[in-house]
C-alpha positions in Angstrom: 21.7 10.5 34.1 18.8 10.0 36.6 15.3 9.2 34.4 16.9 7.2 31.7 15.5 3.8 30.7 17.4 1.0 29.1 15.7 -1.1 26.6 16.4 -3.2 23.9 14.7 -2.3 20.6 14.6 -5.0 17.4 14.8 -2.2 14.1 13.8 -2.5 11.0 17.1 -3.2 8.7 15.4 -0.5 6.9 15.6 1.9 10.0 18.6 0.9 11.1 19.9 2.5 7.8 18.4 5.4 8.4 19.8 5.8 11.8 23.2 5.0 10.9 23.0 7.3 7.7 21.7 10.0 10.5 24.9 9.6 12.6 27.1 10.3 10.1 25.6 13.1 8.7 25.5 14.7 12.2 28.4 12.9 13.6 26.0 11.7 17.0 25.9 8.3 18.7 23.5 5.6 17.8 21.7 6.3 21.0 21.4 10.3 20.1 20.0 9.6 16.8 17.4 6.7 18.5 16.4 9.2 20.6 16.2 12.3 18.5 14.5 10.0 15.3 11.7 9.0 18.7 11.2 12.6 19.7 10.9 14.2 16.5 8.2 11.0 15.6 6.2 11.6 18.6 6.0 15.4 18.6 5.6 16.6 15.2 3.3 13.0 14.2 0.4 14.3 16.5 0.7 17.9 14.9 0.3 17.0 11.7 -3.4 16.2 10.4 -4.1 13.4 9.4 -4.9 11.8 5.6 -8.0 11.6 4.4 -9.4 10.7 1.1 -11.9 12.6 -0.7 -15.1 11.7 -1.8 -17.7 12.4 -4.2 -21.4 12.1 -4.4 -22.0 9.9 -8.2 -25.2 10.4 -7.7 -27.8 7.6 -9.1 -26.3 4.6 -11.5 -27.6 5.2 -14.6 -27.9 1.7 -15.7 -29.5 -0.9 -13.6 -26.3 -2.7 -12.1 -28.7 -5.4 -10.2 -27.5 -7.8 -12.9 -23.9 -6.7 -13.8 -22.5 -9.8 -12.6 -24.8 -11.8 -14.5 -24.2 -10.2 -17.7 -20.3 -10.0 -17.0 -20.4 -13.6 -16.9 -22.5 -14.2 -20.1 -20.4 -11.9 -22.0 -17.3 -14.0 -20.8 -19.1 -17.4 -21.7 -19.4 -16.1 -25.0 -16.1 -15.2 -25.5 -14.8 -18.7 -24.4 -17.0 -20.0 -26.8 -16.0 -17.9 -30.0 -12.3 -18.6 -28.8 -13.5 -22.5 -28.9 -14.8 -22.3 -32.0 -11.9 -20.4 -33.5 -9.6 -23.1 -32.4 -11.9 -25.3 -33.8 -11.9 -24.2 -37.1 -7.9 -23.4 -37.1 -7.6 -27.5 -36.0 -10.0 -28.3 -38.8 -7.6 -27.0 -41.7 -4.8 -28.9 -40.7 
């Protein structure tokens, strides 16, 4: 067929089973379903829009987070220093 390009593609092992799942279903050739799976991706991928996340305005912090990490890591410093003292104690009544 005059226009036709050969290639060699590497697939995904995850593609490949889908390629080979859509030659049975429609009982085509691996090349059919190659090139049906490319022009069905190219055409319908542009028409589609694309993702976009919304946002939201959360307006002005309430609290002053200048300092979170500061206070974060006291809060954790304390922590580690209950939990010594707890084991502390707990090694003390033995």
């Amino acid at each position: 067929m005059p226009g036709m390009t050969r290639t060699t593609v590497t697939l995904e092992p995850d593609t490949e089973v889908l390629l080979r799942k859509r030659m049975r279903e429609r009982g085509i050739t691996f090349k059919q379903a190659v090139n049906e799976a490319i022009v069905v991706g190219l055409t319908t991928g542009e028409s589609r829009p694309r993702f976009q996340t919304r946002t939201f305005d959360t307006g002005v912090p309430i609290v002053d987070l200048t300092k979170a990490n500061q206070l974060a890591a006291e809060l954790e410093d304390a922590h580690i220093l209950e939990a010594m003292a707890l084991a502390e104690r707990d090694a003390a009544k033995r």
